[in-house]
C-alpha positions in Angstrom: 0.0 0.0 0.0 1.7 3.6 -0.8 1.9 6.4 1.5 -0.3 9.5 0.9 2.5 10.9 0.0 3.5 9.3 -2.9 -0.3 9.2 -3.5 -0.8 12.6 -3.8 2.9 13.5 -5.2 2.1 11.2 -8.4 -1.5 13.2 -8.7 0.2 16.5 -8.2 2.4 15.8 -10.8 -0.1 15.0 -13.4 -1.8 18.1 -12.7 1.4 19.7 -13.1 1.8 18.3 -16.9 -2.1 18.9 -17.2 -2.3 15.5 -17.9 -6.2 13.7 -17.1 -6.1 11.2 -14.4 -7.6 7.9 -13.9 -8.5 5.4 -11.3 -9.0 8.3 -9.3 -11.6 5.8 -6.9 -9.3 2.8 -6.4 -7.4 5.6 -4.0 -10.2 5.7 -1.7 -9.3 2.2 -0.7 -5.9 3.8 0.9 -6.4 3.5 4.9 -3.6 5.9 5.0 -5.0 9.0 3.1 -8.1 8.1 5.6 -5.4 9.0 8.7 -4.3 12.0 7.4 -7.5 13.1 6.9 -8.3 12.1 10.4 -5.2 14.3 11.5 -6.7 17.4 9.4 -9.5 17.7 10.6 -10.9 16.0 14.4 -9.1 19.2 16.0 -12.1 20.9 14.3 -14.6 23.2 15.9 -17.0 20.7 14.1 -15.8 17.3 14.6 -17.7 17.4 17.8 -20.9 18.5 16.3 -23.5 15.9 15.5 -25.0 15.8 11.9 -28.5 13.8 11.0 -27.2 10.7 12.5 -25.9 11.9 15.8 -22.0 10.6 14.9 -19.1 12.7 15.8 -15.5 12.2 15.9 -15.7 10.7 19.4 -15.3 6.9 19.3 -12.9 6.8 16.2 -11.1 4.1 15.3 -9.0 2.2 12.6 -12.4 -0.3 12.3 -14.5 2.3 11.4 -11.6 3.2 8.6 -11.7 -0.5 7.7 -15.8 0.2 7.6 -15.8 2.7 4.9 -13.2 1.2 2.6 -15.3 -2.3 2.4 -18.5 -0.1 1.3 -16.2 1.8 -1.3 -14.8 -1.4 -2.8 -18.3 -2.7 -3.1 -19.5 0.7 -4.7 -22.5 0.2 -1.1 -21.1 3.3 0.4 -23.7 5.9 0.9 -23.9 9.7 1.7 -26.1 11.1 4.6 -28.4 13.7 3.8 -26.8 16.6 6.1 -28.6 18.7 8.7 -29.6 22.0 7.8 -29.1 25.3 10.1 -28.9 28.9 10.3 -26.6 31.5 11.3 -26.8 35.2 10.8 -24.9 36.7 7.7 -22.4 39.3 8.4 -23.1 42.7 8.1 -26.9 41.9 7.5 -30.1 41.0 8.8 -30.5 37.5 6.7 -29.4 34.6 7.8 -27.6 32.2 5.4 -28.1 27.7 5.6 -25.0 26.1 7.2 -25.2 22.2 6.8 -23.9 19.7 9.0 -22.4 16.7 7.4 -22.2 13.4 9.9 -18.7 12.5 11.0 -18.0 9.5 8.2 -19.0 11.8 5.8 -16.9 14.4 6.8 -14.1 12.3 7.0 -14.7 10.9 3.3 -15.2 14.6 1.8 -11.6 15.1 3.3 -10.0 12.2 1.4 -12.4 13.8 -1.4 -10.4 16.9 -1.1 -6.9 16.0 -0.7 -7.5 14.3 -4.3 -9.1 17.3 -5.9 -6.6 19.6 -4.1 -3.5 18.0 -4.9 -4.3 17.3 -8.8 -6.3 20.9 -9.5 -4.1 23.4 -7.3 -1.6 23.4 -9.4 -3.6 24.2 -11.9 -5.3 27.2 -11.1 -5.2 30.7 -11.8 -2.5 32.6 -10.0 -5.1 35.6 -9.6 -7.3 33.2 -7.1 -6.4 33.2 -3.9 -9.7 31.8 -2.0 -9.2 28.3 -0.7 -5.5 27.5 -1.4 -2.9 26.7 0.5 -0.4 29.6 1.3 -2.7 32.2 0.1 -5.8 33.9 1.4 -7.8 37.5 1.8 -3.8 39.1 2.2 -2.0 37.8 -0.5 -5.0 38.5 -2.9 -5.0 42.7 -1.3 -1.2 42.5 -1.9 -1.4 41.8 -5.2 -3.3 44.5 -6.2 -1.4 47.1 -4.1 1.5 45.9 -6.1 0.6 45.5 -9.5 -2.5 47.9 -10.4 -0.6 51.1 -10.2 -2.8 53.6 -12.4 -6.0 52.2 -12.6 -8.5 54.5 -13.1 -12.0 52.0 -12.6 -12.8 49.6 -10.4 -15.6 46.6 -11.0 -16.5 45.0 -7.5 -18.2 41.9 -8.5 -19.7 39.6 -6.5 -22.1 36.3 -7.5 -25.6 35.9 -6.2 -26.1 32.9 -3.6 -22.9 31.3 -5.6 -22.2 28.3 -3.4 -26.0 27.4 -3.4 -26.5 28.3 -7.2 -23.6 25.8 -8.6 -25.2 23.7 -11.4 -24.5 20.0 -10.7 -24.1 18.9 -14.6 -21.8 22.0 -15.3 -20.2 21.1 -12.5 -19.7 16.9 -13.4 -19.0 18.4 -16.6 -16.5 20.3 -16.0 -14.5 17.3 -13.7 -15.0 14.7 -16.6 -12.8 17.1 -18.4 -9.7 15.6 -16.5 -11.1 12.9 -14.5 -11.9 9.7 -16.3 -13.1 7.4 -13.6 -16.9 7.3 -14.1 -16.9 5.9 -10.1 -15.3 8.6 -8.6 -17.7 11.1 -10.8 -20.9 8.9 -9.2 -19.1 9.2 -5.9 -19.4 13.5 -6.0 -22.7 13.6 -8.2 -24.2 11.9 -5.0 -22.6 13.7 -2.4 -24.0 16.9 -4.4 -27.5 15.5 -4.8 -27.7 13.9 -1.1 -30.0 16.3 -0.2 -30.4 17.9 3.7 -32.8 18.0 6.5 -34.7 20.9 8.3 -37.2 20.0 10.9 -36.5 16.6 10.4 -38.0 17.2 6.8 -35.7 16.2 3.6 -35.3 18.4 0.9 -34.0 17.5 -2.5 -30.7 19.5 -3.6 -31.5 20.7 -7.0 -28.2 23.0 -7.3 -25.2 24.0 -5.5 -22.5 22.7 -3.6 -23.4 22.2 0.5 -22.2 24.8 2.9 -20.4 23.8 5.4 -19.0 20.5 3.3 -15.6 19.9 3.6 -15.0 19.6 0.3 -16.8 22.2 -0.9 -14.8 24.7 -1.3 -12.1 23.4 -3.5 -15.4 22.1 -5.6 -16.6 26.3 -6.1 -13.0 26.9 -7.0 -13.0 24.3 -9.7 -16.3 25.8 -11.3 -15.0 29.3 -10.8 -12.0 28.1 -11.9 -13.6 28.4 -15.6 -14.5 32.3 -14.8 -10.7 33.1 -14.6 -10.2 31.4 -17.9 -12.6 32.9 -19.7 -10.8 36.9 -17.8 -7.3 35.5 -18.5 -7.8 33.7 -22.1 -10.4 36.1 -23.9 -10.5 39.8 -21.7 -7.0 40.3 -20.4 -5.5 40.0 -24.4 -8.3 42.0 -25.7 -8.7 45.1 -23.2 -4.5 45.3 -22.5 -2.8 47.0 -25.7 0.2 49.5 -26.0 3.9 49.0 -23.8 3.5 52.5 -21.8 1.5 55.9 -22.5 2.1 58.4 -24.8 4.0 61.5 -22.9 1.2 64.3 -22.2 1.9 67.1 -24.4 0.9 70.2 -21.5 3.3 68.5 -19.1 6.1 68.6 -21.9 5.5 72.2 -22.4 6.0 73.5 -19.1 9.1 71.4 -19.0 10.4 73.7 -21.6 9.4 76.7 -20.0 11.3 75.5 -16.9 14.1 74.7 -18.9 13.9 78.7 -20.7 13.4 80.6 -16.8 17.1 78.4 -15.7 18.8 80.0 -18.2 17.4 83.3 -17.5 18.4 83.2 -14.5 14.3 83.5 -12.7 14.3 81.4 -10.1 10.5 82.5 -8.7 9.1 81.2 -12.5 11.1 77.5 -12.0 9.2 77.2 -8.6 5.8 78.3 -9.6 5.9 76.2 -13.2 7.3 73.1 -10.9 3.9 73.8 -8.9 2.3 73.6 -12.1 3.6 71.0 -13.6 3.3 68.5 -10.2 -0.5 69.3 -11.1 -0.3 67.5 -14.2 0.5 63.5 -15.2 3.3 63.1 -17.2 1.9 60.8 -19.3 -1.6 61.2 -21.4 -4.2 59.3 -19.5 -6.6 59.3 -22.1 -4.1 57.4 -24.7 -6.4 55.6 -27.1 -3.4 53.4 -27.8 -3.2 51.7 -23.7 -5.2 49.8 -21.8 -4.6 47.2 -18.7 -6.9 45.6 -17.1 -6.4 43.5 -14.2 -8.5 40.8 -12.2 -8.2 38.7 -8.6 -10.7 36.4 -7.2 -11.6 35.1 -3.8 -13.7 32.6 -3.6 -17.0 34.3 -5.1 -16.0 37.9 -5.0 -13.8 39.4 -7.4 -12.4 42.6 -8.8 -11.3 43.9 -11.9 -9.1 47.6 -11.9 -9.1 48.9 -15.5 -7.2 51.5 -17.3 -9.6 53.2 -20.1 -12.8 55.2 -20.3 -15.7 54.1 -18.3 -17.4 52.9 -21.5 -15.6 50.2 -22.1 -15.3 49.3 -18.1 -19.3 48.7 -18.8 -18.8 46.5 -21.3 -16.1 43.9 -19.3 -18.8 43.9 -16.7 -21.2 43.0 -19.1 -19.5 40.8 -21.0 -18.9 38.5 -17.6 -22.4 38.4 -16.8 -23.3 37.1 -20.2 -20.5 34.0 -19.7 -21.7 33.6 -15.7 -25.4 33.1 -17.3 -24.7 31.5 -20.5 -21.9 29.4 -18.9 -21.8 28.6 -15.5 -25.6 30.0 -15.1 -24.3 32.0 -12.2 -26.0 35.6 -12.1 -24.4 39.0 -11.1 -25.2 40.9 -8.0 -26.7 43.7 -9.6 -26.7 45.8 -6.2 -22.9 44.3 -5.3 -21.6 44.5 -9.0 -20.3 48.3 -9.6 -18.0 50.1 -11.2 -16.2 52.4 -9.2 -14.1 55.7 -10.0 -10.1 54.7 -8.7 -9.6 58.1 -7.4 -12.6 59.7 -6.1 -14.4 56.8 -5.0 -13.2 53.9 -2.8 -13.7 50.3 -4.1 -14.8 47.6 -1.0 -13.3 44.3 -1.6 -12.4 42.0 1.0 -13.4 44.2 3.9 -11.0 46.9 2.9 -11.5 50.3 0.9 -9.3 50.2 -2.1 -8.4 53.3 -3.9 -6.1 55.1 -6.3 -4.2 57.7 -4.3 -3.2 61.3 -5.5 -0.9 63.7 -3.8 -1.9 67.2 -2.5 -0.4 70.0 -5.3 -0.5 72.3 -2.7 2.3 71.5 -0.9 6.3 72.0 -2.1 7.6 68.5 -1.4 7.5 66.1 -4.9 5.4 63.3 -4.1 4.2 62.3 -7.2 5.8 58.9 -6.7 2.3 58.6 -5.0 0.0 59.5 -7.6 -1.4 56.7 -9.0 -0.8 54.1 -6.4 -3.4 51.9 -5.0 -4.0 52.4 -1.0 -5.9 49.8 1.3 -7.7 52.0 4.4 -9.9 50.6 7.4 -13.1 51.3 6.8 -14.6 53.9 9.1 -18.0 51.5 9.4 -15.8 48.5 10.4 -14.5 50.5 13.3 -17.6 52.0 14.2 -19.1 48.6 14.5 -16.8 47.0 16.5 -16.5 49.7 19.0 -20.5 49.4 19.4 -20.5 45.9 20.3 -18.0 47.1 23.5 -20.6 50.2 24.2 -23.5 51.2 26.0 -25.3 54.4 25.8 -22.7 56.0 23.9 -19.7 54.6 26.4 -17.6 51.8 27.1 -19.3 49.2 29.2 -19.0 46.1 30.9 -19.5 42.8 29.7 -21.3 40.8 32.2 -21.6 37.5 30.5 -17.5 37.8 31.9 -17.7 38.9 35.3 -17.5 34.9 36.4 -14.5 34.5 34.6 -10.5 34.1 36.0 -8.5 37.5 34.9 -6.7 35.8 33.2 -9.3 34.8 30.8 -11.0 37.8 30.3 -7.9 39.5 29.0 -7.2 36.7 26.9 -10.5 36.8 25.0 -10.6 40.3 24.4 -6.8 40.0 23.5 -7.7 37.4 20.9 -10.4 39.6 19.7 -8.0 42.9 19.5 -5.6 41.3 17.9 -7.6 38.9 15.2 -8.7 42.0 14.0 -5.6 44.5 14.2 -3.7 42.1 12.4 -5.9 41.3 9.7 -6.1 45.5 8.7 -2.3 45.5 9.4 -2.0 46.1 5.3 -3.4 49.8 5.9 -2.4 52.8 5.3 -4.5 54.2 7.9 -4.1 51.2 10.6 -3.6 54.0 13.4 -7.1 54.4 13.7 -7.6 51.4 15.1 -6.7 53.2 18.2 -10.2 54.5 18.7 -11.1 50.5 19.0 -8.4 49.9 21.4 -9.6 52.7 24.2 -12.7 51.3 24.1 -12.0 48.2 24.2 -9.4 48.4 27.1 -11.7 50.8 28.7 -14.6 47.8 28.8 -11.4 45.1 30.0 -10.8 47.9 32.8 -14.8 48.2 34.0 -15.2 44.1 33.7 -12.4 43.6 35.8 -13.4 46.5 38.1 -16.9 45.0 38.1 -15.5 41.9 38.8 -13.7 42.6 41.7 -16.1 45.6 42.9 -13.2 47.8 42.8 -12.2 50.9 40.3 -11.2 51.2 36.4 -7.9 53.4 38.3 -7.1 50.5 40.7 -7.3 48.0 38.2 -5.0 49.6 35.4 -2.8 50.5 38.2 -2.9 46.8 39.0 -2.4 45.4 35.6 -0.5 48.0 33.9 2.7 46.9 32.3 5.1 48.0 29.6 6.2 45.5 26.8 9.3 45.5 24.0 7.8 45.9 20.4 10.3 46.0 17.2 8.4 49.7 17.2 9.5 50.1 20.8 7.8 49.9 24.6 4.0 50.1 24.4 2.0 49.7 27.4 -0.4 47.4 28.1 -2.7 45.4 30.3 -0.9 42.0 31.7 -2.2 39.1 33.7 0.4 36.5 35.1 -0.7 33.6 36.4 2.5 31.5 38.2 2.8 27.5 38.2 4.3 25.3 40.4 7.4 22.4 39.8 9.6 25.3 37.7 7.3 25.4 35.0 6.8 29.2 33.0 3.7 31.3 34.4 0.6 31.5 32.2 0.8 35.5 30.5 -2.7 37.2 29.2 -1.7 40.4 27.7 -4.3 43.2 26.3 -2.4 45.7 24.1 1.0 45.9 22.7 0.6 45.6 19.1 1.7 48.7 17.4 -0.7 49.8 14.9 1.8 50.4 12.3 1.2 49.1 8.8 3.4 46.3 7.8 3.5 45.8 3.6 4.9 42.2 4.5 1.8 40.8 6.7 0.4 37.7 5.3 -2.2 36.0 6.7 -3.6 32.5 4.7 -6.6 30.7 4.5 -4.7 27.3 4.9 -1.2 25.8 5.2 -0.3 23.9 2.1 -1.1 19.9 2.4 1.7 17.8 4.2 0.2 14.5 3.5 2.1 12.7 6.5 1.6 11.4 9.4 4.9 11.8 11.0 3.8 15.2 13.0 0.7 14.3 14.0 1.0 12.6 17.7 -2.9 11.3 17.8 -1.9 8.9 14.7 1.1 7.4 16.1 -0.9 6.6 19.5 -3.8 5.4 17.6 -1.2 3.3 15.3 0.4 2.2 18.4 -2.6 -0.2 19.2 -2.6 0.0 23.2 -5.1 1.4 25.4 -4.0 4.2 27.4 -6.1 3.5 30.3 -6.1 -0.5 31.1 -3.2 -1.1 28.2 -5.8 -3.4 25.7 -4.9 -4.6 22.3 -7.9 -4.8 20.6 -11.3 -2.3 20.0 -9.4 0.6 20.2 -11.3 3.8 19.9 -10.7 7.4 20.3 -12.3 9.6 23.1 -12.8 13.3 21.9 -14.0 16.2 24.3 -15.2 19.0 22.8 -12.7 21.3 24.8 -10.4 21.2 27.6 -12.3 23.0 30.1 -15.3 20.1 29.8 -12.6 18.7 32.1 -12.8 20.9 35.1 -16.8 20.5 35.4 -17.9 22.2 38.7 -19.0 20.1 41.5 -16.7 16.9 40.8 -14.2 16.0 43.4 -12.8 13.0 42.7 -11.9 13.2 39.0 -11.5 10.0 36.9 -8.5 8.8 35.6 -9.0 9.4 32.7 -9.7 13.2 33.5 -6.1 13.2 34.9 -4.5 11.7 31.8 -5.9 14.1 29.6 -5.2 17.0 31.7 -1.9 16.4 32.4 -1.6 15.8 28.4 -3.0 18.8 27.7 -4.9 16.9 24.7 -8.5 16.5 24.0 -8.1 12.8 22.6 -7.5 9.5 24.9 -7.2 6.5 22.7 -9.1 3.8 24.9 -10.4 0.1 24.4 -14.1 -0.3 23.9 -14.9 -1.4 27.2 -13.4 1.6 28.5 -14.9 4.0 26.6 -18.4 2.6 27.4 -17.4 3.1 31.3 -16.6 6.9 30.5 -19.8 7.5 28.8 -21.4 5.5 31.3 -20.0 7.6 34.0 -18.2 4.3 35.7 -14.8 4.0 36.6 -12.3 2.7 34.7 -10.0 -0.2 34.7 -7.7 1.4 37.2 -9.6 3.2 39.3 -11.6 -0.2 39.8 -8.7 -1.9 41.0 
């Protein structure tokens, strides 16, 4: 039997060549790519969530493995129609489906994925960044603040109810392209047309790809994937013409008159035709003879910045609805699809505003290095937002679903909400505003912890206050320590300390690229090992999952289990246990030792 790697190196290389591959279902067979998948993905929020079936990563084992390869050898393996739920949609009112595969499922759609992934990755578009490995929302907002100097219209597209709208034969058309395994197609057209429950009612799934699958996304990027062939093969040659503009013929003028007041000598004319001249662009921007247009995707928004008359700009938007209906038979947000003017208006893509910046001619310094240039700001909204949900009445407030909460875990959640968002904007020009959002959220730490303790915001900061080493300097900030016994290092929760200072480098990705092995991954290797951690069994080995550490500490229990200690002391949310001993935790008896 080969290793996933090999596995997935031979498929990655045919991608590569752009070669079709075949017997693309026998690899479902592999129990190894069924353990790395394991790896990737019990550590999930959702792994403890139960789907239609009520089965969850708890109780895992190398039989159930064994389980699902049998049914895929005899073709018997079936999909589970998932649950349907709802959770609000950012930034509105609606709320959008969220399904909720079973575990086995889950586990399959992974294997599903690393397939997919490792033979079409490779093969996409460099200009998509949504769903890939080493890129994400960052690398997609760096690219255009690095390439689209002089754009002078933006189009801000965006696809309506795209996951949900995905038509199933485009889509099986489009795989039979490069996969000829007529199994492996049957395998996906099911899992597409499985269906879903709500209110213990099942609905049929007529179109689109299941939120909240796991292989979803790589399955949108694959259909989308024929969007940015259609921009890169048939718009990007037609609407980018001409090496560089023509020079502009009034900025070339007052060149010469510059040139004619040196030699006589009139210094006050060279500085007020400079002035003049920094007013103007060097080159013609209305140059019949150059265009560029540029593109990025993520996921199902995308952007286009063009250089040429608005006219034209019309017509590229056009142009893409016509292939998304005629094509894909994907419609255009009509109220999200716009075309935006680079310089006075600001383009929203990503969460960011995007727009081409120009200097000030009023002021003596040259800076035209600037004009042109694309700049990424915080939204003034996004801050205004945020710093509500820390407010009352106009002022910071207290959060009382924290007041029964250790110090050191209040500053650590609103530390990990400060900073999740601090360093996601980090690619800003205008990143110091976020300094508005850290008063008032440091205010609201300060009158939680004062509420807390039934003391004052001044005692508290005097209490907490500390100053911390940043490459930009000391910055002061808000630290917890929590000390530990037998020499280990004390637990630090720290509110503050980031410097809001843009950083061009900042790179945040979506997902680390695919290192099909097992080597690093602890909870295989135990599993592998075959022995039960609790009474030391050989056989029926299965794997205990909590949802999260702190299940451990329930209040009221004295006299913890065994296996409470073990994994507290491992730090780990798995055990791998026999059978007999997982029914005793589940039970609530007492295991093998604690028997004894």
């Amino acid at each position: 039997m080969q290793s996933a790697e090999a596995v997935l190196d031979v498929i990655r290389k045919r991608g590569e060549r752009g070669l079709p591959v075949e017997r693309l279902y026998r690899q479902l067979f592999n129990p190894q790519l069924y353990l790395v998948a394991y790896g990737r993905i019990y550590a999930n929020a959702g792994a403890m969530t139960p789907g239609t079936t009520g089965e969850t990563a708890d109780g895992m084992s190398l039989e159930k493995i064994g389980s699902i390869i049998d049914a895929m050898r005899a073709e018997r393996y079936r999909w589970s129609p998932v649950k349907r739920v709802y959770i609000e949609k950012k930034g509105s009112t609606k709320k959008r489906p969220l399904g909720l595969p079973t575990w086995s499922d889950k586990l399959v759609a992974e294997v599903v994925r690393l397939l997919l992934e490792a033979y079409y990755d490779v093969q996409f578009s460099d200009r998509s960044h949504g769903f890939r490995p080493g890129r994400g929302c960052h690398t997609a907002l760096s690219e255009v603040v690095e390439v689209w100097k002089g754009t002078h219209w933006f189009v801000e597209g965006d696809i309506s109810d795209c996951f949900g709208s995905l038509d199933h034969e485009v889509m099986l058309s489009t795989l039979a392209e490069k996969i000829h395994d007529g199994r492996f197609l049957r395998l996906i057209s099911h899992m597409l047309k499985v269906g879903y429950l709500e209110d213990w009612r099942w609905h049929a799934t007529l179109s689109g790809a299941p939120q909240g699958g796991v292989a979803s996304p790589i399955l949108s990027n694959i259909y989308l994937d024929r969007l940015d062939q259609f921009i890169e093969q048939s718009l990007l040659p037609e609407y980018n013409k001409g090496l560089r503009r023509r020079p502009n013929r009034a900025y070339q003028v007052i060149g010469y008159a510059i040139e004619k007041a040196k030699r006589h000598g009139d210094r006050e004319m060279v500085q007020a035709l400079r002035l003049q001249r920094r007013s103007l662009p060097s080159q013609d921007p209305n140059d019949p003879d150059y265009r560029r247009l540029r593109y990025v995707r993520y996921a199902d928004d995308w952007l286009l910045g063009f250089a040429g008359p608005k006219h034209e700009a019309e017509e590229i938007k056009a142009r893409i609805g016509e292939f998304l209906r005629d094509e894909l038979r994907l419609e255009l947000s009509e109220s999200k699809t716009v075309i935006t003017h680079a310089t006075s208006q600001a383009a929203h893509f990503l969460g960011y505003e995007i727009r081409a910046q120009h200097s000030d001619t009023r002021i003596t310094r040259n800076r035209r290095a600037v004009n042109g240039a694309i700049g990424l700001f915080v939204p003034k909204q996004v801050i205004r937002q945020k710093c509500a949900q820390y407010m009352s009445k106009g002022q910071p407030a207290q959060r009382g679903v924290l007041l029964h909460d250790e110090d050191f875990t209040i500053v650590a959640k609103y530390q990990a909400e400060y900073r999740g968002l601090v360093q996601y904007y980090l690619l800003a020009q205008d990143v110091f505003r976020m300094g508005r959002l850290q008063w008032v959220m440091e205010t609201s730490l300060l009158k939680t912890l004062a509420g807390k303790h039934r003391s004052t915001v001044t005692k508290m900061a005097r209490k907490y206050k500390s100053t911390v080493e940043t490459p930009e300097g000391p910055r002061t900030c808000l630290t917890v320590t929590v000390p530990r016994d037998r020499g280990r290092k004390p637990l630090v929760a720290r509110f503050g300390g980031i410097p809001l200072k843009r950083q061009r480098t900042a790179v945040l990705t979506d997902q680390r690229p695919v290192m099909a092995s097992m080597k690093r991954n602890e909870l295989i290797h135990r599993l592998l090992v075959e022995c039960c951690e609790i009474c030391e069994a050989r056989t029926n080995l299965e794997v205990h999952h909590v949802r999260k550490l702190a299940d451990l500490n329930q209040p009221g229990r004295r006299d913890k289990p065994v296996w409470v200690h073990l994994m507290a002391k491992r730090r780990r949310k798995t055990l791998v246990i026999c059978r007999r001993c997982h029914e005793d935790i589940h039970a609530g008896r007492g295991t093998a030792p604690s028997r004894k």
